[in-house]
Kinemage of the C-alpha trace (Angstrom):
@kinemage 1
@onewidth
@group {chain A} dominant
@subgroup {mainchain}
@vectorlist {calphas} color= white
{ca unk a 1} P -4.146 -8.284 -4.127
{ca unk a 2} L -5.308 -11.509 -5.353
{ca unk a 3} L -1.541 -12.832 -6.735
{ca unk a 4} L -0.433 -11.765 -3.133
{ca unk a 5} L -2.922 -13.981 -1.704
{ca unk a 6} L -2.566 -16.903 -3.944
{ca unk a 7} L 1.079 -16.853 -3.307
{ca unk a 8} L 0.698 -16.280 0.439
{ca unk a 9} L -1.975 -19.135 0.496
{ca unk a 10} L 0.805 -21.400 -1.041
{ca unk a 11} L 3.473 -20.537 1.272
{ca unk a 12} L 1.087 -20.965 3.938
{ca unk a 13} L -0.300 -24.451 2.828
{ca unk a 14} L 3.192 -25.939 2.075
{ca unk a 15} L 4.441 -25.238 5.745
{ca unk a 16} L 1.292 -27.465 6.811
{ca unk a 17} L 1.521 -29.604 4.417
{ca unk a 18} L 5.003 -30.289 5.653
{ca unk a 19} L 4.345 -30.357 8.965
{ca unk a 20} L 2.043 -32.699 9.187
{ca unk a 21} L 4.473 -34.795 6.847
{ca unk a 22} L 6.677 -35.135 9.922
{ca unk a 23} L 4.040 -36.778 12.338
{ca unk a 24} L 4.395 -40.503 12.744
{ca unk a 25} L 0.776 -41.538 13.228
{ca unk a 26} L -1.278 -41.102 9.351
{ca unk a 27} L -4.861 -41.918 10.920
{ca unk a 28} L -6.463 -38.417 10.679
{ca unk a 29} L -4.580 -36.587 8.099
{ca unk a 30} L -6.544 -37.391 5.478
{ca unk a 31} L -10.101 -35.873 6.580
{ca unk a 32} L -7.564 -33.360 8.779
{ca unk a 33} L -5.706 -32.675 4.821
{ca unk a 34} L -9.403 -32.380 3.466
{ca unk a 35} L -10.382 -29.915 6.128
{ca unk a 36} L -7.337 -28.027 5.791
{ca unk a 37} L -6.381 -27.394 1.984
{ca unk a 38} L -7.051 -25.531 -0.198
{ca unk a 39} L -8.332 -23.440 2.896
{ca unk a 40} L -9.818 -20.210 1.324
{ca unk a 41} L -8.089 -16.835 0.914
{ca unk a 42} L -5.665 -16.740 3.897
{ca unk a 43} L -7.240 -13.549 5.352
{ca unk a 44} L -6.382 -13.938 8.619
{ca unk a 45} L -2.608 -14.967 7.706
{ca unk a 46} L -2.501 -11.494 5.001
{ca unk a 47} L -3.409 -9.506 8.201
{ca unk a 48} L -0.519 -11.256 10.235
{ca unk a 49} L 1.717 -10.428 7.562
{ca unk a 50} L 1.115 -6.808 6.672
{ca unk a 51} L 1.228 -6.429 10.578
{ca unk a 52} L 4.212 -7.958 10.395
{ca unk a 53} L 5.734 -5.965 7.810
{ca unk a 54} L 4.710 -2.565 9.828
{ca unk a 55} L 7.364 -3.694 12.782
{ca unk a 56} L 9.567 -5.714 11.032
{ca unk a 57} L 9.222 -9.264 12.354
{ca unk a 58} L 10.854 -11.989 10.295
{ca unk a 59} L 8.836 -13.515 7.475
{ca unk a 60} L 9.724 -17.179 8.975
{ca unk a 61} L 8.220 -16.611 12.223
{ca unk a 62} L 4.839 -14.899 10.524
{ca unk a 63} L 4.731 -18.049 8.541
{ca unk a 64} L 4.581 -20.147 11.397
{ca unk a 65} L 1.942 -17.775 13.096
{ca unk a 66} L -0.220 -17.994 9.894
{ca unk a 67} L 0.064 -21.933 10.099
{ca unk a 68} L -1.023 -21.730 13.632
{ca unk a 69} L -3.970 -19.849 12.593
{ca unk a 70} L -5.145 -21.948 9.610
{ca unk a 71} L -5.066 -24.722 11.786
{ca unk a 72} L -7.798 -22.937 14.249
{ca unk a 73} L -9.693 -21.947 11.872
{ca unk a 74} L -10.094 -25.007 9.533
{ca unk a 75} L -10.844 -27.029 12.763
{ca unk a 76} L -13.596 -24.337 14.191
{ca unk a 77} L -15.162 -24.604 10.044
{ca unk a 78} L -15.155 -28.780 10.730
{ca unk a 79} L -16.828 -28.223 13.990
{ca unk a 80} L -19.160 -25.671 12.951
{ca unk a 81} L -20.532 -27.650 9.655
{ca unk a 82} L -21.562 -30.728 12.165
{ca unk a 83} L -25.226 -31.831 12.157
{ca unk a 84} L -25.437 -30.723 15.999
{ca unk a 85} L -24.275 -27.296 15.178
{ca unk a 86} L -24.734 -25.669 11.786
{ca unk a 87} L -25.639 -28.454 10.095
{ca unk a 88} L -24.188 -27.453 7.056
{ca unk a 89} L -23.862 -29.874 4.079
{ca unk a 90} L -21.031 -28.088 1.526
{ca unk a 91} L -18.316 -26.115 2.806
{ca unk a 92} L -15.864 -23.824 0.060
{ca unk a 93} L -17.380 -25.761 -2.790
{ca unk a 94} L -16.740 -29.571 -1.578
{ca unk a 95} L -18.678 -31.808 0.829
{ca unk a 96} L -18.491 -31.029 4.157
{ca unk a 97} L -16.072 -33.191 6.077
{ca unk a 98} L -18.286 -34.667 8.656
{ca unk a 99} L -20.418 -35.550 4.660
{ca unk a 100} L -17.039 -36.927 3.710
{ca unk a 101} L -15.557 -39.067 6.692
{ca unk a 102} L -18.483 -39.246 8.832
{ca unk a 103} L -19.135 -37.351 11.824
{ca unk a 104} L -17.012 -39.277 14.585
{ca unk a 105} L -14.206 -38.849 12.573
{ca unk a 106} L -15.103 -35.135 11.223
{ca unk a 107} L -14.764 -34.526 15.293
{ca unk a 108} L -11.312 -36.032 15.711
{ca unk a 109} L -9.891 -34.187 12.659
{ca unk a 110} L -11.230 -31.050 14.038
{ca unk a 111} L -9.879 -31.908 17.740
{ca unk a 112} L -6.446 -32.701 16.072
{ca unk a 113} L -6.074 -29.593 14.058
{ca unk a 114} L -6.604 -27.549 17.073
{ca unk a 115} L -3.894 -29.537 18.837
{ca unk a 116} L -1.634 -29.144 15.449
{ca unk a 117} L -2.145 -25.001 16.233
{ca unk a 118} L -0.049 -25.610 19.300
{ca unk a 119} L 1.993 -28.103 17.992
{ca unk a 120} L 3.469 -25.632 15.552
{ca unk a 121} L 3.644 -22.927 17.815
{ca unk a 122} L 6.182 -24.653 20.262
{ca unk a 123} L 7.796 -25.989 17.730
{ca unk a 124} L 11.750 -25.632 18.283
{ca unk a 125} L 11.907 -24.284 14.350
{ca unk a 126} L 9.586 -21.167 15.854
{ca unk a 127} L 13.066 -19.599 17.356
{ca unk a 128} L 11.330 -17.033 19.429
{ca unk a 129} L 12.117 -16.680 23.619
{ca unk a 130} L 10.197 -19.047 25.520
{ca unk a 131} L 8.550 -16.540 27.207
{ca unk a 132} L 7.544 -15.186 24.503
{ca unk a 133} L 6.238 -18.280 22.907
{ca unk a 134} L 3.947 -19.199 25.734
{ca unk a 135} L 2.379 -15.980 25.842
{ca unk a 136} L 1.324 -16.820 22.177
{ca unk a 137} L 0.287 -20.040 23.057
{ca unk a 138} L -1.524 -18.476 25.839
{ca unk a 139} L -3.341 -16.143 23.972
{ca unk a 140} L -3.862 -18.202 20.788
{ca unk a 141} L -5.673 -20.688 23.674
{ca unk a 142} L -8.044 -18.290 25.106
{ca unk a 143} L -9.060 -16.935 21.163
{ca unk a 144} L -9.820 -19.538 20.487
{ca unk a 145} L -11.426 -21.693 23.828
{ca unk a 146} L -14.814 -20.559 25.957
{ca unk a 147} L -13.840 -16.880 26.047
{ca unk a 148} L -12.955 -16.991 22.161
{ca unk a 149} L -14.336 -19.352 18.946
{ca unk a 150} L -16.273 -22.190 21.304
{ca unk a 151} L -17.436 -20.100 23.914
{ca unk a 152} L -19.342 -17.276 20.648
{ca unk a 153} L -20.341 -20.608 18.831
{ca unk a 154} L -22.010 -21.713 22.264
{ca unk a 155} L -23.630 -17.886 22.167
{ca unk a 156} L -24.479 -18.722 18.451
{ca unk a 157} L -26.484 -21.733 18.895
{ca unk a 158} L -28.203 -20.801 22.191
{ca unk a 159} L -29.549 -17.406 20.127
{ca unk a 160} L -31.391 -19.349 17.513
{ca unk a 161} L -34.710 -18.452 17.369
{ca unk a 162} L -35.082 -16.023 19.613
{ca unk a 163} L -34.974 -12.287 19.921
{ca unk a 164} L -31.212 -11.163 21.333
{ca unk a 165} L -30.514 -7.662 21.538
{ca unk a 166} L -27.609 -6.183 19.259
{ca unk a 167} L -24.779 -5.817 22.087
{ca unk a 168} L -25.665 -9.688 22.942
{ca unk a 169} L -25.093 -10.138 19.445
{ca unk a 170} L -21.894 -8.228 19.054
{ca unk a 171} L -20.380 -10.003 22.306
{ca unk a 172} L -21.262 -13.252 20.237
{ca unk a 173} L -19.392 -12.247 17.460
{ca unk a 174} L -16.768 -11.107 18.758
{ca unk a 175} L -15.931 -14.213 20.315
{ca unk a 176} L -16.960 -16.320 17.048
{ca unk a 177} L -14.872 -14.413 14.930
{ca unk a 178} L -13.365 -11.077 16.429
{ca unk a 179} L -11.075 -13.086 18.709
{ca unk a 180} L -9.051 -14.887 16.409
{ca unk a 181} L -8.829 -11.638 14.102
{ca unk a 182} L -7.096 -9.715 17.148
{ca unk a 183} L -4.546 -12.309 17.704
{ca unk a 184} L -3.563 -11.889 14.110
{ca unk a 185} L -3.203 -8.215 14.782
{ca unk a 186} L -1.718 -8.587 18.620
{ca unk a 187} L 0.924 -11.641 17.516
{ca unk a 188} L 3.548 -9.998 15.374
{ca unk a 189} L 3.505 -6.967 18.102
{ca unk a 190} L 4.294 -9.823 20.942
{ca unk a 191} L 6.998 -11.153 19.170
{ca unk a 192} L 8.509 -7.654 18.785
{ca unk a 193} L 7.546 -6.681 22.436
{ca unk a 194} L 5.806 -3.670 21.187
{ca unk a 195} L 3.859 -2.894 24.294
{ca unk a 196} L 3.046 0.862 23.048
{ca unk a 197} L 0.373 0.079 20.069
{ca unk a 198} L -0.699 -3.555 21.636
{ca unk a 199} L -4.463 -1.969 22.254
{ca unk a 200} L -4.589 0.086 19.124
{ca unk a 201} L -3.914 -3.607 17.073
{ca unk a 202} L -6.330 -5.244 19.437
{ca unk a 203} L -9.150 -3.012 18.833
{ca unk a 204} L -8.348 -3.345 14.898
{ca unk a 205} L -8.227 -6.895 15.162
{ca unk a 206} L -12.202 -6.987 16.883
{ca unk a 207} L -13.211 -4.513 14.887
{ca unk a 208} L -12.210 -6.546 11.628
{ca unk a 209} L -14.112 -9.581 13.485
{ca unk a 210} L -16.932 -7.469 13.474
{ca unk a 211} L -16.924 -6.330 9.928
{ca unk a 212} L -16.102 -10.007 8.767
{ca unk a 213} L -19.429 -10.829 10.616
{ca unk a 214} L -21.782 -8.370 9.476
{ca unk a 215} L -20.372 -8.466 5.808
């Protein structure tokens, strides 16, 4: 399992790596590089693959769906190591970035890795049907907006200190984390317009959120 992720991780990281190779203004991506790589295990882009694998969607367009990902989640880690959120110094073993580049610019890289999420996604190399591609875009958006990752951050913060009952809790975390989890179940299934298991693989997806969380 771990020379599948290590080699996943690589594949992963070089599409990025190249991608952001291709973008004429160099401003942000070096604190947007330092937030991104090496970028931890690749979880949520192992789970988009294996899905992947079950219904036979072609490796190229999970690659670019695990890109997309990365890029959400590296910016929500910037965002969520900020002084006005988590405050957190160190993130996977290296300064934070916001410790690194300072906190305005810690902000932009975050903002611009979002952006890079979408970027990807309706990028003319993803040769999926339009259609198709904006309901990914569409979903990817609300995982990862108020009703997904910002909106169970906002729950986060607002909880601190005080007593919150478990299913406030679990609504938090399902947003925080669950969201983005279910897209990486739900994707591969939209490209393949599987419509018959789409709630089975959403309800896997949350419930891996939820695990995630509590472990």
């Amino acid at each position: 399992m771990e020379k599948k992720l290590k080699k996943l991780s690589k594949r992963v990281n070089f599409y990025l790596k190249s991608h952001l190779s291709k973008l004429n203004s160099k401003e942000l991506i070096t604190p947007m590089k330092y937030g991104l790589f090496p970028g931890g295990k690749k979880i949520r882009s192992k789970i988009i693959f294996d899905v992947g694998k079950i219904f036979n969607v072609k490796k190229n367009n999970l690659l670019i769906l695990s890109a997309s990902v990365e890029a959400i989640h590296a910016y929500s880690l910037i965002h969520d190591d900020l002084p006005c959120m988590d405050d957190d110094k160190l993130r996977r073993g290296k300064a934070s970035t916001h410790i690194k580049f300072g906190e305005s610019t810690a902000i932009l890289a975050g903002n611009s890795l979002l952006t890079t999420a979408f970027e990807i996604l309706s990028d003319k190399n993803f040769k999926i049907e339009d259609k198709i591609k904006s309901r990914l875009i569409n979903f990817l958006s609300r995982c990862s907006g108020q009703t997904g990752i910002a909106g169970g951050q906002f729950l986060d913060l607002s909880y601190e200190k005080k007593k919150v009952s478990l299913q406030k809790i679990l609504s938090m975390e399902l947003k925080k984390t669950g969201k983005l989890f279910e897209f990486c179940c739900v994707a591969p299934l939209l490209i393949k317009k599987n419509k018959k298991y789409l709630n089975n693989f959403s309800k896997i997806g949350n419930d891996i959120g939820s695990l995630f969380q509590i472990i």
